[in-house]
C-alpha positions in Angstrom: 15.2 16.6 -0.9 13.7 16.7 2.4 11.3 18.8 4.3 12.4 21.2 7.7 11.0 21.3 10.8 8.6 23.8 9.7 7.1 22.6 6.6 4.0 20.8 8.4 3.3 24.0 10.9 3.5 26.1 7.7 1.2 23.7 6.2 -1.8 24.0 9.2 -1.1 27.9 9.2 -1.4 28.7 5.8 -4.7 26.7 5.8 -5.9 27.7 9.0 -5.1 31.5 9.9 -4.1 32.9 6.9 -2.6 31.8 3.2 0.3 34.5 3.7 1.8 31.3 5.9 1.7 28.6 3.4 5.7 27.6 2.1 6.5 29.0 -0.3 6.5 25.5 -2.6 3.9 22.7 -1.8 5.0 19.6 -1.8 3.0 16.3 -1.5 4.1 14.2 1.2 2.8 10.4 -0.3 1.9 8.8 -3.1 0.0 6.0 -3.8 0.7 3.3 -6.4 -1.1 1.2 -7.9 0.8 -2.0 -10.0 -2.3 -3.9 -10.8 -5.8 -4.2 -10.8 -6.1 -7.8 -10.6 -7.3 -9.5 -7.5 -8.5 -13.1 -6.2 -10.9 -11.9 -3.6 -15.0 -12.0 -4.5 -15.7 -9.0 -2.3 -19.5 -7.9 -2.9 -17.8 -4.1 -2.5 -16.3 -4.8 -6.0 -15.8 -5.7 -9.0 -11.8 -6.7 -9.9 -12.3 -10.4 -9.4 -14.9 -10.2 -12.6 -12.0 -9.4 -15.0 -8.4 -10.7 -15.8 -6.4 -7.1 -16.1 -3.3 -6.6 -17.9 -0.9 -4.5 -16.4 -0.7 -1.3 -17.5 2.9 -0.9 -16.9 5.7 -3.3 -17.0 8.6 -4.0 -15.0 11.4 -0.5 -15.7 8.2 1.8 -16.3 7.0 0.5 -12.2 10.9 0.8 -11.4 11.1 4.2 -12.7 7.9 5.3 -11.4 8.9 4.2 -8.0 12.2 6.2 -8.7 10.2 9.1 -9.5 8.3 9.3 -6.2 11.7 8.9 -4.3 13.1 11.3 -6.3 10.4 13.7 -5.3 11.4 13.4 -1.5 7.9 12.2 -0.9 8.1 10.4 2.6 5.2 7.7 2.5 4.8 4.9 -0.4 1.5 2.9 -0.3 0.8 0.3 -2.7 -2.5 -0.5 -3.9 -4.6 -2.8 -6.0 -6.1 -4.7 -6.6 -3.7 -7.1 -4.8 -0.2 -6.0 -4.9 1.3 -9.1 -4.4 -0.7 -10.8 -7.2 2.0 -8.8 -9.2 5.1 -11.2 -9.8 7.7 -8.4 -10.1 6.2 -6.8 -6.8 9.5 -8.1 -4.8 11.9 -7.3 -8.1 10.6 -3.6 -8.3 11.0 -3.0 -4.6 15.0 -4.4 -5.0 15.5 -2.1 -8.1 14.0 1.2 -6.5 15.0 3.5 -4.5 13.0 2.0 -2.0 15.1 2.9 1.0 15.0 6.2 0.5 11.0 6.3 1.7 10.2 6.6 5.6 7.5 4.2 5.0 6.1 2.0 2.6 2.8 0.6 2.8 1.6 -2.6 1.4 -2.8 -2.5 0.9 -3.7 -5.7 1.1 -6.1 -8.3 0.9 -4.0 -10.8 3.3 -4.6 -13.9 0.9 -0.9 -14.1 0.0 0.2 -13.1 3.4 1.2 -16.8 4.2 2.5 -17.9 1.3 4.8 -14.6 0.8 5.7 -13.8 4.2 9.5 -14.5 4.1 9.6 -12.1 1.0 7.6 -9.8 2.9 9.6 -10.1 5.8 13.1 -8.8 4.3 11.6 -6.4 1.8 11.7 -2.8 2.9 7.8 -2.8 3.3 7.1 -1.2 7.0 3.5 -1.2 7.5 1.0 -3.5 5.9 -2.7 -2.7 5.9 -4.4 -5.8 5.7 -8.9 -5.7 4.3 -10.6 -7.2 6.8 -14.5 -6.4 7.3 -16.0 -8.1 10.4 -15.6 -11.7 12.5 -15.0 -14.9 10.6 -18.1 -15.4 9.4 -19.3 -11.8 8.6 -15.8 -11.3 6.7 -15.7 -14.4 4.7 -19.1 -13.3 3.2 -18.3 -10.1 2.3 -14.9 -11.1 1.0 -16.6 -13.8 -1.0 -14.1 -16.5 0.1 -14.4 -19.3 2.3 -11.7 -19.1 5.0 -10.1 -15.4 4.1 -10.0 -14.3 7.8 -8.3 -17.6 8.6 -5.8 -17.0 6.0 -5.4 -13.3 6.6 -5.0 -14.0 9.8 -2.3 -16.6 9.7 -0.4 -14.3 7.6 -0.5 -11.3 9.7 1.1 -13.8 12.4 3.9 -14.4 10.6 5.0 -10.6 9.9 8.2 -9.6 12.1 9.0 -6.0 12.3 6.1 -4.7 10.6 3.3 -2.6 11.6 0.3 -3.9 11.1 -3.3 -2.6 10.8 -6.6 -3.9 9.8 -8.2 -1.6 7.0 -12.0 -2.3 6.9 -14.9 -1.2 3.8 -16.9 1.1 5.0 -20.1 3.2 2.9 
């Protein structure tokens, strides 16, 4: 399933000039996912870090879910957290899905595990990879909670090849 040409212009006219433009079936255009709400970052914006989570799904119900949005024709993935790649099937889920079949996939992220998981990241179908990062060294680390997370972001966000990368910052 894919959208035309003029799927987007019908969009902006149906909700700009007049409803008699929309097509004539919506459809959402990404989806974001959420795998786990566990995460190893203090940030003073929230609370995660304060509780060990279960997963709510397991490892066929993310695969299937995944499968689902593909299925859809939905164009961007993002996943969310938490941290993502606190998730140990994270990697296995993306090999099992239809992964290919989005135009992008988005990884949120903390950038903790950047480093440590970058060659995984590197050959996983992940295109873009929005990185949390709320001010200068300093600045950051405290509102992050942790000693030497710009460094570490940082260093991992040098080692990405063929990724886009962006810097997603907190904001009130």
């Amino acid at each position: 399933m894919s959208f035309s040409a003029s799927y987007l212009p019908r969009v902006w006219l149906g909700s700009q000039v007049s409803a008699k433009f929309f097509p004539s079936t919506i459809r959402p255009l990404a989806a974001h996912v959420k795998l786990t709400e566990n995460c190893q970052a203090r940030c003073i914006s929230c609370d995660y870090w304060k509780s060990r989570w279960d997963e709510g799904i397991d490892t066929s119900r993310a695969v299937d879910l995944v499968n689902q949005i593909a299925d859809l024709g939905i164009g961007s993935l993002r996943f969310t957290g938490g941290e993502p790649l606190l998730r140990r099937d994270f990697f296995h889920v993306l090999r099992q899905s239809k992964s290919s079949s989005f135009k992008r996939i988005i990884l949120q992220t903390n950038g903790l595990l950047l480093r440590k998981l970058h060659k995984e990241i590197n050959t996983s179908p992940i295109s873009n990879i929005s990185v949390s990062i709320d001010g200068l060294r300093d600045s950051n680390d405290r509102i992050r909670g942790i000693r030497g997370y710009f460094d570490l972001a940082m260093d991992g966000i040098k080692l990405m090849k063929d990724k886009q990368v962006s810097i997603a910052r907190w904001t009130t």
